[in-house]
Each structure stands twice: as structure tokens, then as C-alpha cells.
C-alpha positions in Angstrom: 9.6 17.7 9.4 9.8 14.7 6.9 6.7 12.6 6.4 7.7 9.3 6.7 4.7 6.3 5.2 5.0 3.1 7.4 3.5 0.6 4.9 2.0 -2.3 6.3 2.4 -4.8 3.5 0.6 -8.4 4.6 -3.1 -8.1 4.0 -4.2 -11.8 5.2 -6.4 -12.0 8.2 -4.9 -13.1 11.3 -1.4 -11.5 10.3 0.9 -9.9 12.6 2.0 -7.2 10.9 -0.5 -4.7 12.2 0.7 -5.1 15.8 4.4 -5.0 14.7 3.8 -1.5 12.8 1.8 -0.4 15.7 5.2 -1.4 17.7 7.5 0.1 15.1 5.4 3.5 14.7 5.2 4.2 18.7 9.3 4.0 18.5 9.5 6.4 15.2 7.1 8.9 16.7 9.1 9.0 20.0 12.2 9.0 18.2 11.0 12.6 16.8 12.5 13.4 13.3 9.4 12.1 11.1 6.0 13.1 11.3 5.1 9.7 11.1 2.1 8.1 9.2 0.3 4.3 8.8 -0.6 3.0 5.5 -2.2 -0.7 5.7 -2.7 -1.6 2.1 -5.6 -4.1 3.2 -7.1 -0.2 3.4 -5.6 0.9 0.0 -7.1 -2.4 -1.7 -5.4 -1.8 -5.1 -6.5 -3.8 -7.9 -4.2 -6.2 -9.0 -2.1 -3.9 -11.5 -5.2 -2.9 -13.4 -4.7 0.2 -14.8 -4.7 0.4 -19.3 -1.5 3.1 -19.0 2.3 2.1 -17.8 2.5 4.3 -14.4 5.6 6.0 -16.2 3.1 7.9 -18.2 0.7 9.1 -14.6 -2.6 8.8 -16.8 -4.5 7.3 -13.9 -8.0 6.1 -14.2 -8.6 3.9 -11.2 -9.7 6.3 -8.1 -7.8 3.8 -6.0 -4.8 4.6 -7.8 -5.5 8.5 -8.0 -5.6 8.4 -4.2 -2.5 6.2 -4.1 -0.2 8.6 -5.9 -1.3 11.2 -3.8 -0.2 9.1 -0.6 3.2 8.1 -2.3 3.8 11.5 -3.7 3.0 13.6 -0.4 5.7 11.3 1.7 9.1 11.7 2.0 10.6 8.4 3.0 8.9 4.8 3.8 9.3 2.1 5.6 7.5 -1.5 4.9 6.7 -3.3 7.3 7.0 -6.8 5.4 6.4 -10.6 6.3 8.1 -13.1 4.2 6.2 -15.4 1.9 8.2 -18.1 0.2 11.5 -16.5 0.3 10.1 -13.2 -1.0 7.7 -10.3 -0.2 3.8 -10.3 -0.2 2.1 -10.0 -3.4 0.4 -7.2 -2.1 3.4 -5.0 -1.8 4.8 -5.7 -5.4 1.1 -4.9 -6.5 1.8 -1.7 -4.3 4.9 -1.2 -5.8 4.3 -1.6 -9.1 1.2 0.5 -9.3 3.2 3.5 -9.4 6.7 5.0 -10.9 7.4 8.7 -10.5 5.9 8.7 -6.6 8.5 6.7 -5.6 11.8 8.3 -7.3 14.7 9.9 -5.3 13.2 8.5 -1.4 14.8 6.7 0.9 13.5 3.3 2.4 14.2 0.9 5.0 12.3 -2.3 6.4 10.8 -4.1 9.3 10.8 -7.6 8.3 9.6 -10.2 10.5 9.4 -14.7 10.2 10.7 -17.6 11.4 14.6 -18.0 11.3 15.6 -15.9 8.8 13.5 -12.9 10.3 12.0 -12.3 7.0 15.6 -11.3 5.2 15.2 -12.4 1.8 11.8 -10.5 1.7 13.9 -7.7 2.4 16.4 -8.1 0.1 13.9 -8.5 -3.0 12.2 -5.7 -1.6 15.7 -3.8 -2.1 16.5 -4.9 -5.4 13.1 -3.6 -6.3 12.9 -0.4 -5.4 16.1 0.3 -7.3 14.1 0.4 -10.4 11.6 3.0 -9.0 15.3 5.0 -8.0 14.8 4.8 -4.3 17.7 4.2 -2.1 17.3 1.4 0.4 19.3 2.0 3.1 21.0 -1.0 4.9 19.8 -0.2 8.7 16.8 -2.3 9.3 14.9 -4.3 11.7 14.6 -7.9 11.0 12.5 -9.9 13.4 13.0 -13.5 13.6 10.4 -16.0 15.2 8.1 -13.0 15.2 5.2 -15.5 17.0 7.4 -15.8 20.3 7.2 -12.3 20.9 3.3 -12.1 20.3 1.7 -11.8 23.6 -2.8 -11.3 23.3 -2.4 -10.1 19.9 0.2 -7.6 20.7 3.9 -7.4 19.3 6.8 -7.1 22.4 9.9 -6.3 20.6 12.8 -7.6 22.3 15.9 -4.9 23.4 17.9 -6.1 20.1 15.0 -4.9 18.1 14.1 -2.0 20.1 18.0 -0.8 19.5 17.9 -1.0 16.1 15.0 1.4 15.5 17.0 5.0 16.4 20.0 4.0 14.1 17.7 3.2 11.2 15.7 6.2 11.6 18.2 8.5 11.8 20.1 7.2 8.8 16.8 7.0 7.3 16.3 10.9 8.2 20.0 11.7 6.5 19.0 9.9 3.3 15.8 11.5 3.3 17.6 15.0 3.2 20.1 14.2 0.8 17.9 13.0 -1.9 15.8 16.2 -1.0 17.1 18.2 -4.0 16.8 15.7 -6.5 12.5 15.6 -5.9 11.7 18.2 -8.4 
């Protein structure tokens, strides 16, 4: 079974995020084609890009980077789970991002975005357009979550049936993508 690497991307205190990945993993274990796995980068607490050699090159230094390839390289296919900050993605997730090169290459991804009206959108599409340069394929299924805070009840995310729905035909496109770009992970 394909690991799939839920990234939880906000690392402020008080966000959200945590109980909407909590929400989104429950519905990719039960869905049953990923062998499903949390990353919360508030754990992973990278160092802002601090590393002497361009991650092209894998000459690591940082342990915190060592153990972050490791996580990258063992999965199969991710999905962030991603707020939007100023029309874009959290710092932390470019930092993520950016950290690494090779890990990345030739995996799908999708996103669980979550804001106000826009349901954090444009933090999903500049997450897109960035992952292109690592050569991952983002697919278009997705769940976007608008006004996220209505559906907060005692620190606990309640997806609505529109959100719900759009989990199995992201995973499963997610699970087709994964297995095409199968061969090309050398």
C-alpha cells in the first residue's frame, strides 16, 4: 500500500489546521488505499533554509534535515494541509519545501486548504506552481474549505457533506497518480 504524508503546514499557536488534518486523515484511513501518515512541521521545526549545500547536491548537515529527507523520501504521495496567509501559503511550508529537491521528484500531491471566502485557493495554487519545480504533479481534486471557523465546534473541525464528498474522488485520483509516476522513482 502507498504511504501517503499528510503535511500539516501552519505552525502558529491557536491554528486550526491540526483538527482539520485530524478530520481529513480519519476520511483517507477509512477510505483505504494509503497507509496514511501525519507530519506537523511545528514537530519537524526546520531551520529557516539553513543548510551551506543547494539540496540538489543531498550533502546534508543539519540532523533536522537528515531526518526530513528520510520522511520525504520514504512517502509516496502528500497532501498539505494548508491555511492561506496573504494570498499565499505559510512560510513554514515553502521553508518545508525548499529544504529539499530529489525527495520530492516524480509524487503526486493534492491539498486541503482552508480560510475565509476564498477557502484558502490562492494558497493552493502557489502551492501548485511550486511543486512543479521539485517535478511533482499536483493533481486538480482538492478540498478547499471556506470560512473554516464556522465549522469549528470546541476545538474540533466538522466538515460539512460538500467537503466530506470531495475527499474519496481526490484520494483516489491521488492513488492513480501515485502509481503512474511509480516507475519514474528510481
Amino acid at each position: 500500500m502507498p504511504k501517503l504524508t499528510v503535511i500539516l503546514a501552519s505552525v502558529r499557536e491557536g491554528r486550526a489546521g491540526e483538527a482539520i488534518a485530524h478530520w481529513f486523515i480519519e476520511r483517507a484511513k477509512a477510505h483505504g488505499t494509503f497507509d496514511v501518515q501525519l507530519v506537523d512541521l511545528k514537530d519537524v521545526n526546520l531551520p529557516l533554509l539553513s543548510e551551506a549545500q543547494h539540496p540538489r547536491l543531498r550533502k546534508y548537515e543539519l540532523e533536522a534535515t537528515k531526518a526530513w529527507s528520510a520522511t520525504v523520501g520514504a512517502s509516496d504521495a502528500f497532501v498539505f494541509v494548508t491555511p492561506e496567509y496573504n494570498f499565499n501559503m505559510p512560510p513554514s511550508l515553502v521553508n518545508a519545501l525548499d529544504h529539499l529537491y530529489h525527495e520530492w521528484s516524480y509524487k503526486a500531491c493534492s491539498l486541503v486548504s482552508y480560510g475565509g471566502a476564498s477557502g484558502g485557493m490562492r494558497a493552493a495554487q502557489q502551492a501548485r506552481q511550486m511543486v512543479t519545480a521539485f517535478k511533482m504533479v499536483a493533481i486538480v481534486e482538492a478540498v478547499a474549505i471556506p470560512f473554516f471557523s464556522q465549522l469549528m465546534e470546541n476545538g474540533v473541525f466538522k466538515g460539512a457533506e460538500v467537503h466530506d464528498k470531495a475527499v474519496g474522488p481526490m484520494l483516489d485520483e491521488l492513488l492513480k497518480w501515485t502509481e503512474a509516476l511509480r516507475p519514474l522513482r528510481v
